[in-house]
N, C-alpha and C positions, 0 to 999 in steps of 0.2 A: 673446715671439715669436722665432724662429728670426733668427739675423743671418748676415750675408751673410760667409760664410771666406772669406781670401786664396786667392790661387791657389795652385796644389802644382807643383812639378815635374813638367814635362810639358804642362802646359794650355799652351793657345795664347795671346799674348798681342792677339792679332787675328783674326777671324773676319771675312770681307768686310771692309764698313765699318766695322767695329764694335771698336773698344778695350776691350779686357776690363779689369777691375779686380777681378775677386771672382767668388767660387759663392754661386749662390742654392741649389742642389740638386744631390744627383743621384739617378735614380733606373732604372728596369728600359728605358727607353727609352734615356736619353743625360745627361748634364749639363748644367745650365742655371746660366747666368754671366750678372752684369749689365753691359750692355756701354753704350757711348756711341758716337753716330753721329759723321761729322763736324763737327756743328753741335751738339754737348753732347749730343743729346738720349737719353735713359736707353733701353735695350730690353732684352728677357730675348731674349739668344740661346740656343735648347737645339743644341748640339753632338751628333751622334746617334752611337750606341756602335757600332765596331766590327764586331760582328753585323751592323749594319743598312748600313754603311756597305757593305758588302760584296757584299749582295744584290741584284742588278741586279732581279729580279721585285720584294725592297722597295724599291727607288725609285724605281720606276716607278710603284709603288701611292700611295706617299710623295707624287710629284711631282701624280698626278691628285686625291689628297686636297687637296692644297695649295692647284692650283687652284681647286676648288670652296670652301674653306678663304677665299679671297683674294675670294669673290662674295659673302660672308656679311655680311649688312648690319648698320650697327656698333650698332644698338639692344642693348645690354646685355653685348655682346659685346667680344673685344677683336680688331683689328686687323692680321693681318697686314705688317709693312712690309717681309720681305725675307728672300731665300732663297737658296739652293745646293744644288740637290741631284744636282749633273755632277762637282765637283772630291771630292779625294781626303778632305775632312771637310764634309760633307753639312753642314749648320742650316740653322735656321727660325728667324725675329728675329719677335717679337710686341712691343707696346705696353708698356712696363712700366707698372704701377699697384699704383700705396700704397696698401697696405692689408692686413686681416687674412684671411683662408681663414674659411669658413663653419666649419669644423672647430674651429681658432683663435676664433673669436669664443663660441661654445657653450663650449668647455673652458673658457674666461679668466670670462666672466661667465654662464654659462646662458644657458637655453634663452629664445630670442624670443616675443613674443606680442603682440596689439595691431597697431599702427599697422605697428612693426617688423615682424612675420612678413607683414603683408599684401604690404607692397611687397617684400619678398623673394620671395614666391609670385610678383608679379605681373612683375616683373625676371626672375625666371630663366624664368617663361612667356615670356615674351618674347623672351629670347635664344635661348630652346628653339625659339622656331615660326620666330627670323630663321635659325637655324643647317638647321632641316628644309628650310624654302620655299629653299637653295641648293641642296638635296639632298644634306643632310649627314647620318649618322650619329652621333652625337658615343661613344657605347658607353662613355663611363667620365664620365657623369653623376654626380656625387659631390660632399658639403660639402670636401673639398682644391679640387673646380675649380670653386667658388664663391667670388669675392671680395667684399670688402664694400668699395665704394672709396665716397668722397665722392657722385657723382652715380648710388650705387644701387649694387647687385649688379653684378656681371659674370661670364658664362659664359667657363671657359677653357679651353684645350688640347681644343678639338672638331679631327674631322679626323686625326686621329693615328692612334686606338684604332683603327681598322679594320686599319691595316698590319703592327703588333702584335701582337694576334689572331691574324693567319694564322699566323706563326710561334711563337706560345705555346703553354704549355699552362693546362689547369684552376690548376694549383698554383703557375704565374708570376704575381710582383707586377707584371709587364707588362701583363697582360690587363685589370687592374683591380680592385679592391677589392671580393670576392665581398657583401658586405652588400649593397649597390647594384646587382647584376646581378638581370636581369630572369630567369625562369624560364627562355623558348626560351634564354637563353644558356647555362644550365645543362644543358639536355634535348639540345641539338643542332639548334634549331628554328631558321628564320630571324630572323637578328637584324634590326629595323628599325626604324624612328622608335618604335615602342611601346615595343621596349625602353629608350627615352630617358626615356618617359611615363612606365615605369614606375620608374626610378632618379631620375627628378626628385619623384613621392611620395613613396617611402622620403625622399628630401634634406630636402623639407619636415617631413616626420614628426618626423626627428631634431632639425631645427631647433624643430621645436613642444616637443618633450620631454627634448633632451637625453643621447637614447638611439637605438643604431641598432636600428631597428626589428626586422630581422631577424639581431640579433647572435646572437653562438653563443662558446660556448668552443672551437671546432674549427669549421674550414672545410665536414666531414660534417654538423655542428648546423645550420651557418648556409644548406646550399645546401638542407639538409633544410627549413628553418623557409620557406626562400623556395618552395616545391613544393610545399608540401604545410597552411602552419601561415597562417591568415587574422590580421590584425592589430586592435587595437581605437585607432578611430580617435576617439572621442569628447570628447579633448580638445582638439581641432581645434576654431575658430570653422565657422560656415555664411557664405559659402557654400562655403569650403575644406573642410572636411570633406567633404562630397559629393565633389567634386572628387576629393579625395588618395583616397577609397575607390574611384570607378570607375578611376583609373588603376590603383589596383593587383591589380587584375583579374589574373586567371592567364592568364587567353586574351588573347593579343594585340590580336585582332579585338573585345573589350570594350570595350577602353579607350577615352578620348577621344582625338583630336589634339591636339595642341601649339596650335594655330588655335584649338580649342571649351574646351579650358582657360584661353587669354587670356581668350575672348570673355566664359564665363562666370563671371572673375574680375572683368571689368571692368562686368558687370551688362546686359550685351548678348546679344541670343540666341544660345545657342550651335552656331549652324549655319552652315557656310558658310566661309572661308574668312580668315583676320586682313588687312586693307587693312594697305598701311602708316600709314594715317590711324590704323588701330587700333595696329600695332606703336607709330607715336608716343605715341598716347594711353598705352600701357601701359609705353613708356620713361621719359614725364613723371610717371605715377605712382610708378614704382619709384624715379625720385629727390626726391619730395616731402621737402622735410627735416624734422624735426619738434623740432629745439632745436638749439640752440648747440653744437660743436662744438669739441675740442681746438684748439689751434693746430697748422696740419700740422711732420710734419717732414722733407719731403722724403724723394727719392729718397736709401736710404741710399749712403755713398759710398766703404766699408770696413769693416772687420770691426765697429767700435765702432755703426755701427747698429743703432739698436732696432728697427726694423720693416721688412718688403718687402712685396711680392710684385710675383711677376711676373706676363707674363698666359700663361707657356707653361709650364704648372707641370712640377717634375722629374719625374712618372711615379711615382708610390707613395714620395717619396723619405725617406731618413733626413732629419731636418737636422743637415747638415753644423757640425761643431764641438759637436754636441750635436743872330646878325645885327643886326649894329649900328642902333640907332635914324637915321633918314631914307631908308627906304626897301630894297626887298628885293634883296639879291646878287642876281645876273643868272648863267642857267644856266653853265655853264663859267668865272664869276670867279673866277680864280686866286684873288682875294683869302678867298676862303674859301666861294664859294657854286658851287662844282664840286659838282658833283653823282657819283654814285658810280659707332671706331674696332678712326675709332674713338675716342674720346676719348681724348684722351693723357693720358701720366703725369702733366702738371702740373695737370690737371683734377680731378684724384683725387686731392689731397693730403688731405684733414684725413680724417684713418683713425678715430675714435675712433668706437666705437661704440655706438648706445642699451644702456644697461641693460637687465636683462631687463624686459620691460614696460614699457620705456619708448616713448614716441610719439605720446602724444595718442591721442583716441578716432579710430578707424577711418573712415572718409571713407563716406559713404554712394553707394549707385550714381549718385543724382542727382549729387555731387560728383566723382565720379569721371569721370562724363560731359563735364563742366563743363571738365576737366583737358583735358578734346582740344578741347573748343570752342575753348575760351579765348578770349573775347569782345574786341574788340578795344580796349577803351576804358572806361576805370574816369570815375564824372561826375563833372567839375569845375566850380565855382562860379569866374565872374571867368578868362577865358582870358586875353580881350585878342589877337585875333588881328591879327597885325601889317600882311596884306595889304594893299597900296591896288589892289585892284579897286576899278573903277568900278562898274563891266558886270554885276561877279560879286558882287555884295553886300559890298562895302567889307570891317571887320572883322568882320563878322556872316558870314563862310563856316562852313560846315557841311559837314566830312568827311564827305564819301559812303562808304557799307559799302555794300560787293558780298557779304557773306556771313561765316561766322564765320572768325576770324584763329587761326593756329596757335599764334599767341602772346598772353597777355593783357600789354597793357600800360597799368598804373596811373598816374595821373595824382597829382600831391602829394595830398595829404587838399583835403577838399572846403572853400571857403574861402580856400584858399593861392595866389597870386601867382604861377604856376610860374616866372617869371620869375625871383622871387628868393625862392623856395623854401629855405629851408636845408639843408644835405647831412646828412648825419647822419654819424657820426664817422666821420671823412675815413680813407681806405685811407693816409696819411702814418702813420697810428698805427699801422700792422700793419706785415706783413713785405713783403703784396702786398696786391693789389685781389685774388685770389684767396683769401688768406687771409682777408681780411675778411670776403667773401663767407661762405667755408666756418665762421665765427665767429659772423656777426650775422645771416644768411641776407640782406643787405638791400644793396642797391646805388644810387647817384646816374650817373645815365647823362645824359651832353650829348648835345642833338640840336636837329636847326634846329627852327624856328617860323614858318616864311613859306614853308614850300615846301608846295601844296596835292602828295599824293599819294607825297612824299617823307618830308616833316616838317613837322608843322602841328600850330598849336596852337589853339585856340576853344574858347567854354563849352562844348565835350563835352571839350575834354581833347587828348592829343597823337595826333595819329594821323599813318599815312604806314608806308613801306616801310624806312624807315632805323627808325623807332621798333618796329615788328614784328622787323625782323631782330638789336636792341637786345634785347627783350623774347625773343627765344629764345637768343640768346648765354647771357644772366642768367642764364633758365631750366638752361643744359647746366653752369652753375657752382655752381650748388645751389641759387638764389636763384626764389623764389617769384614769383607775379605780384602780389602785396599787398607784397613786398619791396623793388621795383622804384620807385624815383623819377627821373622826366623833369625834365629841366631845359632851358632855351631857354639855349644857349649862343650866343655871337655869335663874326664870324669872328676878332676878334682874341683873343678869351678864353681859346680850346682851349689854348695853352700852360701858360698860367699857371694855368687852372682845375683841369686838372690835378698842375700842381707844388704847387699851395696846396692841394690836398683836395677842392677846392668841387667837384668829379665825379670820379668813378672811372674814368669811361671817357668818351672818346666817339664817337660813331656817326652821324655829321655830315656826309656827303657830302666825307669829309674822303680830298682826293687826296694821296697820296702820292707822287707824281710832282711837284707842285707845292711840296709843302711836306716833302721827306724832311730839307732841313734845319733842320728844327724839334727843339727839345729835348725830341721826345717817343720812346716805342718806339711802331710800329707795329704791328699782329696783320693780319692776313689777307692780301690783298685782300677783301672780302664783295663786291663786283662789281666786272666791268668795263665803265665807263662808253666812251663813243665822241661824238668831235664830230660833232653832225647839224643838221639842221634840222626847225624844225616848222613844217606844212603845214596847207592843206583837203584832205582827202580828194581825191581824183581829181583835183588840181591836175597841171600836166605837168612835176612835176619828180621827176624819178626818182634823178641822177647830179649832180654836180659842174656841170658845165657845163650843163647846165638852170639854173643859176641867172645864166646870166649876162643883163644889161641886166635883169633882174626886180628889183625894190621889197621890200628886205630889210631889217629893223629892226634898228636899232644903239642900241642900251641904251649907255649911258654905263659904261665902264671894263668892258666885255666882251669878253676874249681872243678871244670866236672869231669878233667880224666879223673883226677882222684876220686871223686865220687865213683864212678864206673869203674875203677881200678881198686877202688875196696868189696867191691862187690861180686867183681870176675878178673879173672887172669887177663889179659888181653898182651898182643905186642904193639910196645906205644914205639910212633913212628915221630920225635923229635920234628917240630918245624917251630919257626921264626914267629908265626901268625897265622890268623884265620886264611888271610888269602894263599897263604901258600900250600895250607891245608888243602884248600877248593883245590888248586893244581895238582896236587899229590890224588884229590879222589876221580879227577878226571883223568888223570892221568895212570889210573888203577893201582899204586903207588900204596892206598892205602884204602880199607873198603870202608871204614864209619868215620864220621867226623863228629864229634861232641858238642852239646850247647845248649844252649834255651830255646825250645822249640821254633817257636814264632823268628828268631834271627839266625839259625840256621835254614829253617826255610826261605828268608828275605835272599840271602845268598842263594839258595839253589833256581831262584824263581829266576834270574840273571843268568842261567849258562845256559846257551841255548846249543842244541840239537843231542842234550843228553836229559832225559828225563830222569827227577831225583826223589825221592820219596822219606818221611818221614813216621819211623813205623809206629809211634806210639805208644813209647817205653814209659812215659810218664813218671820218673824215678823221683820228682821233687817237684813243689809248687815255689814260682817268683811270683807273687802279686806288685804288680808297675802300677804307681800310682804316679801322681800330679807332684810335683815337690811346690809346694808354696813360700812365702815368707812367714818366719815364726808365728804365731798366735794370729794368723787371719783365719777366726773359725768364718766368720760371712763368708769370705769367697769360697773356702773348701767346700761346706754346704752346697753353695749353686756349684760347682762344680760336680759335685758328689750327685746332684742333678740330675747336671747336663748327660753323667755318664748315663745314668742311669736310662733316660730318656734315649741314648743312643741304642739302649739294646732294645727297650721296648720297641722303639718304631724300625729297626731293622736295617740301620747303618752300619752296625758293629757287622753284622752278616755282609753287606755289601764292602766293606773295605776290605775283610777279609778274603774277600774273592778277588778284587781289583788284585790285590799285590801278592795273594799265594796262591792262581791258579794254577801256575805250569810247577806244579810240584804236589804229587802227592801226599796230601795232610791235610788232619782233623784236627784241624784248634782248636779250645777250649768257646763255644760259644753263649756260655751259660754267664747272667750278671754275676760278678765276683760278690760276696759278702762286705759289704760296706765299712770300710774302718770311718775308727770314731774321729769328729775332730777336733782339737784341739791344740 
């Protein structure tokens, strides 16, 4: 693989934020250097040449691509993080991501086929119909801006090739790499999403055989073989072959959309439009891992690198140089029962790629289906759930599903104790919990056990909204849902559970505000949590001061009567625990209950035929991050991600509903501000 040359005489040794160290490329657009943010983090900045710098109508074209460029939702895609295009050296900073070019990966080991070609079709479908529905062009669809990273393909350097264009001609390696140009781009015809459809066939083609499909010994062979010379596509599985033959239709108006090629890779009818329910589904598939993985090796960090890539590739380029037992934490206890790209580079480390044919047999539609369900709860023998409801069925509660979950998460093998479950070779053996990840496909996740609707555990298994948002993290790391093991961590374990191996992560209502000094790294926030109260419905407490002279339950060693009781009178009504609180407000006993929004809600979404409401007092912010092992900034990063990517594409909404419909509340839906990591 190409490695990353020192800089030359002349290069900048800073672009915006960004500290250059190296070229990754250059090519008919600009050169592309791997640069570091302020906070370490790797980006391919492309530097744009001269010509372009120059032309007030190119940067104008430049800057409205960019925009629409920067709406591109990060399903398979990679990420914009930052731009210039007013001062005297114009870039564009994208996501960097390890790994090999679809190019690269064909030349080194041959051509794909099996499990591997499928999810490559179904990946760059996907990036192809997230990049159209912003109203993008991408015009230089091609295996160079195909990457093969860890959680799947990734479409790159979309946005660009229009501005290009204008100023190019037939015979610049700026326009694009004629094998991959659609006919109207040869004829003079309008160029448009078809012509995307029809250079993302050829890409597959190549990748099924090896060979570009419309090669030629001369550019006259190759523009002639694309106008005029039909291709044979029979070495194509079904139902890609059908597929890759109607796109590459010579009439524009033939071909499918990018929308009816997901649909009908994903075994859906192909009409109508891709949901992002669908883009998920067809994200989740394109990172299905199917074996063990090299160990990564990072972002390279100088010339001695063996591997890159970036996600803004150079433009045709040369390569250069060649809860504790007795009872259950009470909402907002400090003490641990607070309640709570785009894929970055460190999410895409382990680059290696299947052999040809390698990947296991092909997923059938029903499995593929299956992948966007994602059911929420694999069954378990022996929960043992911890609650002491009275009211509510002791330890015999039974997790209520509102519908299927965006994530599956698997419970230990059936049989197993989840409580003391054993981990399986602890992330202390590897380099990161990432790399384990990308190694064994398999992860130990800590999550509470006594929170109904956060995290809970009973003979079905662990369910709640920390355990789904656990189980899609997993997911954006390479890690399966049969991969995936729940563990009941308690609140003083999270330290040590993690320094000792016994989880990899955990996802635990774990505030960071409370506990930053803890000897762990943090990833996110994944929400923000607020002090409130819980109510009955229609009760008359809307604000702060509604609560005062009112009958308000005081759980033993719970931060936020004090909170609420420095700030209003109230009579605190003494109980044991949260549960007996719930009995005391159904039982009208007392009218507010205190706590961190999100797990006061989890409880009231569990009592049925009394509807409970959460009014929105917002007295304090809990930011619930990730707790990781000391100094694993790589995984924090893909983690800090994955979150990220959950609110863009609109899981964090969908969970949110799954588990707080039957209660009136407005959750904080907004991305949290990203802490640093380290």
């Amino acid at each position: 693989m190409p490695q990353i040359s020192p800089l030359r005489p002349g290069d900048p040794p800073r672009l915006g934020p960004f500290t250059l160290s190296g070229r990754i490329g250059e090519g008919g657009q600009g050169v592309v250097y791997l640069g570091r943010d302020e906070e370490g983090r790797p980006a391919a900045v492309k530097l744009l040449h001269v010509k372009f710098s120059g032309d007030a109508i190119a940067r104008s074209r430049f800057a409205r691509e960019l925009r629409a460029a920067q709406r591109v939702a990060s399903f398979c895609t990679a990420r914009v993080v930052a731009a210039d295009l007013e001062g005297d050296t114009p870039y564009i900073a994208s996501e960097y991501i390890e790994g090999q070019s679809l190019r690269e990966r064909v030349d080194g080991s041959g051509p794909l086929a099996g499990a591997a070609l499928e999810r490559l079709a179904v990946g760059t479908a996907t990036a192809l119909t997230a990049i159209h529905q912003a109203g993008i062009v991408h015009r230089d669809f091609k295996p160079d801006n195909v990457l093969i990273a860890l959680d799947g393909p990734r479409v790159v350097d979309f946005g660009i090739a229009r501005i290009i264009d204008s100023t190019a001609t037939i015979t610049s390696r700026a326009i694009g790499t004629p094998a991959y140009m659609a006919p109207e781009q040869i004829s003079g015809g309008t160029v448009g999403p078809p012509a995307d459809v029809f250079a993302w066939a050829s890409t597959i083609a190549y990748a099924a055989t090896g060979e570009a499909v419309f090669g030629g010994e001369s550019i006259a062979a190759v523009l002639n073989r694309i106008l005029n010379h039909e291709i044979d596509v029979a070495a194509l599985p079904e139902p890609l072959r059908g597929v890759v033959r109607a796109c590459l239709s010579k009439a524009p108006e033939a071909r499918p959309t990018a929308d009816q090629i997901l649909l009908r890779l994903l075994g859906r009818p192909g009409s109508g439009d891709a949901s992002t329910v669908v883009l998920s589904e067809g994200a989740a598939h394109a990172a299905a891992p199917t074996g063990p993985a090299d160990p990564p090796t990072g972002p390279p960090t100088g010339p001695a690198s063996g591997s890159r890539h970036s996600t803004v590739s150079p433009g045709h380029a040369d390569p250069p140089g060649s809860t504790p037992p007795g009872g259950a934490p009470g909402p907002g206890d400090s003490r641990g029962g607070e309640p709570p790209d785009r894929r970055g580079p460190a999410e895409a480390e382990a680059t290696r790629p299947p052999a040809p044919g390698e990947g296991g047999r092909a997923r059938s539609p029903r499995r593929r289906r299956w992948l966007a369900v994602l059911t929420t709860v694999v069954a378990l023998a022996a929960g043992g759930g911890a609650l002491a409801f009275s009211r509510f069925g002791g330890g015999a509660v039974t997790p209520r599903v509102t519908g299927p979950s965006p994530t599956a998460a698997p419970s230990p093998a059936p049989g197993t104790d989840p409580s003391t479950a054993p981990s399986a070779t602890p992330s202390t053996a590897f380099g990161s919990v990432l790399e384990k990840a990308a190694r064994t496909h398999r992860l130990t996740i800590g999550v509470k056990g006594d929170l109904p609707g956060v995290g809970l555990v009973s003979g079905k298994g662990f369910s709640g909204f920390d355990v789904d948002v656990a189980g899609y993290i997993a997911r954006r790391l390479g890690v399966p849902a049969d991969g995936i093991t729940f563990r009941r961590i308690g609140i003083g374990e999270r330290v040590s559970s993690l320094a000792d191996g016994v989880v990899d992560m955990v996802v635990a209502t774990y505030s960071y505000d409370d506990n930053k000094q803890d000897d762990v790294t943090f990833a996110g926030p994944y929400y923000t949590a607020h002090t409130d109260v819980l109510t009955v419905k229609n009760a008359p407490i809307r604000k702060l001061e509604d609560l005062a002279g009112r009958r308000m339950c005081a759980p033993q060693g719970s931060r936020s009567v004090k909170l609420i009781q420095d700030a209003v009178t109230v009579r605190a009504i003494p109980a044991e625990n949260y549960a007996q609180c719930m009995d005391k407000l159904v039982a009208g006993e007392v009218e507010a209950v205190p706590g961190d929004d999100i797990i006061v809600a989890g409880f009231a979404d569990r009592v049925a035929g009394l509807r409970m409401a959460v009014p929105g007092l917002r007295l304090t912010d809990q930011r619930y991050a990730v707790g990781l092992p000391r100094g694993d900034v790589r995984t924090c990063e893909a983690v800090r991600r994955a979150i990220a990517q959950m609110y863009r594409d609109g899981t964090i909404d969908d969970l949110l509903d799954k588990h707080f419909s039957e209660v009136d509340f407005k959750p904080d839906r907004d991305l949290p501000p990203p802490l640093a990591c380290r």
